[in-house]
N, C-alpha and C positions, 0 to 999 in steps of 0.2 A: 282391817275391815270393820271391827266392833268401832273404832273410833270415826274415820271418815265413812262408814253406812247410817242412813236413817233406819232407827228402830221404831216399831210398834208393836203396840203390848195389848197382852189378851191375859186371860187368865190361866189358859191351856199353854200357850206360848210365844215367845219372843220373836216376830220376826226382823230381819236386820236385812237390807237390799243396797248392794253398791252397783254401780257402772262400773262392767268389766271391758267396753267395745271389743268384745268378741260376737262372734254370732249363734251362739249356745248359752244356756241359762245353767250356771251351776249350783249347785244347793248342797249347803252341810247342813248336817244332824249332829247337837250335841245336848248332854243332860250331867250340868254338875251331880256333883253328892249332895247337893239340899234338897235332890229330885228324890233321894232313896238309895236301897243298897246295888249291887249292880243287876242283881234281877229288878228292881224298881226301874233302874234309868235302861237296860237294853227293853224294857217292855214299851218306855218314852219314846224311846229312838226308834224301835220299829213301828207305831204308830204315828209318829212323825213322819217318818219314809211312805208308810201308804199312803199317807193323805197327799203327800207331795208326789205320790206317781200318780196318783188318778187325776191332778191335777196340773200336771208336767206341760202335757199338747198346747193347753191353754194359756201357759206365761208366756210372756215378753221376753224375747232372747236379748242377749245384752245385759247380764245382769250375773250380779254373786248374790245367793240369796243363804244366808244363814237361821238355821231356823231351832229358837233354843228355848227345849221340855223346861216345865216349869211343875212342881209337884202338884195341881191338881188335876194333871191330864191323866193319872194315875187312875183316877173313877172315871172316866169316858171309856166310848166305845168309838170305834174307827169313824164312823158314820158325823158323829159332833168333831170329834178333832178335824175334819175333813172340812167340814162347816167354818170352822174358827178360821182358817189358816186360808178358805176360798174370801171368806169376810176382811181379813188384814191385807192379803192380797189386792183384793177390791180397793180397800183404803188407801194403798201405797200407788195404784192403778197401774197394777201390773198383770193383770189379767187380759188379754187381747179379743179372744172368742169368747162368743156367749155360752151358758150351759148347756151340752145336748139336751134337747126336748126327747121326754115316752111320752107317747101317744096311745 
């Protein structure tokens, strides 16, 4: 996947998207050791995970989506990782629906 997927880089992190012609979107979560120790990267990996389920409904099925901590996600909070990862998203144009609207 890391070699035939298109990457795009953010500073929070790596996302990497291949054609999988299934009809469900699957997504890894991973955080080398340059992320920190492993309370550093499971804290990566689960803010990674949040941002990519409130984000879930919204992607393009048909897809492997890799998505890999980079140590300065470390100082965000769920809300900007969540941002970053809708923004790359965006880029790769794998996003389908638009944002729910509050009113």
């Amino acid at each position: 996947m890391r070699r035939s997927g298109k990457s795009y880089a953010h500073p929070f992190v790596v996302l990497i998207a291949s054609a999988n012609q299934l009809d469900h979107v699957r997504i890894g979560v991973a955080a080398g050791r340059s992320v920190g120790n492993a309370v550093e990267r499971n804290r990566a990996k689960r803010l990674l995970r949040s941002g990519a389920r409130a984000l879930t409904p919204r992607i393009r099925t048909g897809y492997d989506l890799l998505l890999i901590a980079r140590k300065p996600i470390l100082s965000q909070k769920s809300p900007a990782v969540q941002a970053a990862l809708e923004e790359k998203l965006k880029q790769a144009e794998l996003l389908d629906k638009p944002a729910p609207t509050t009113t």
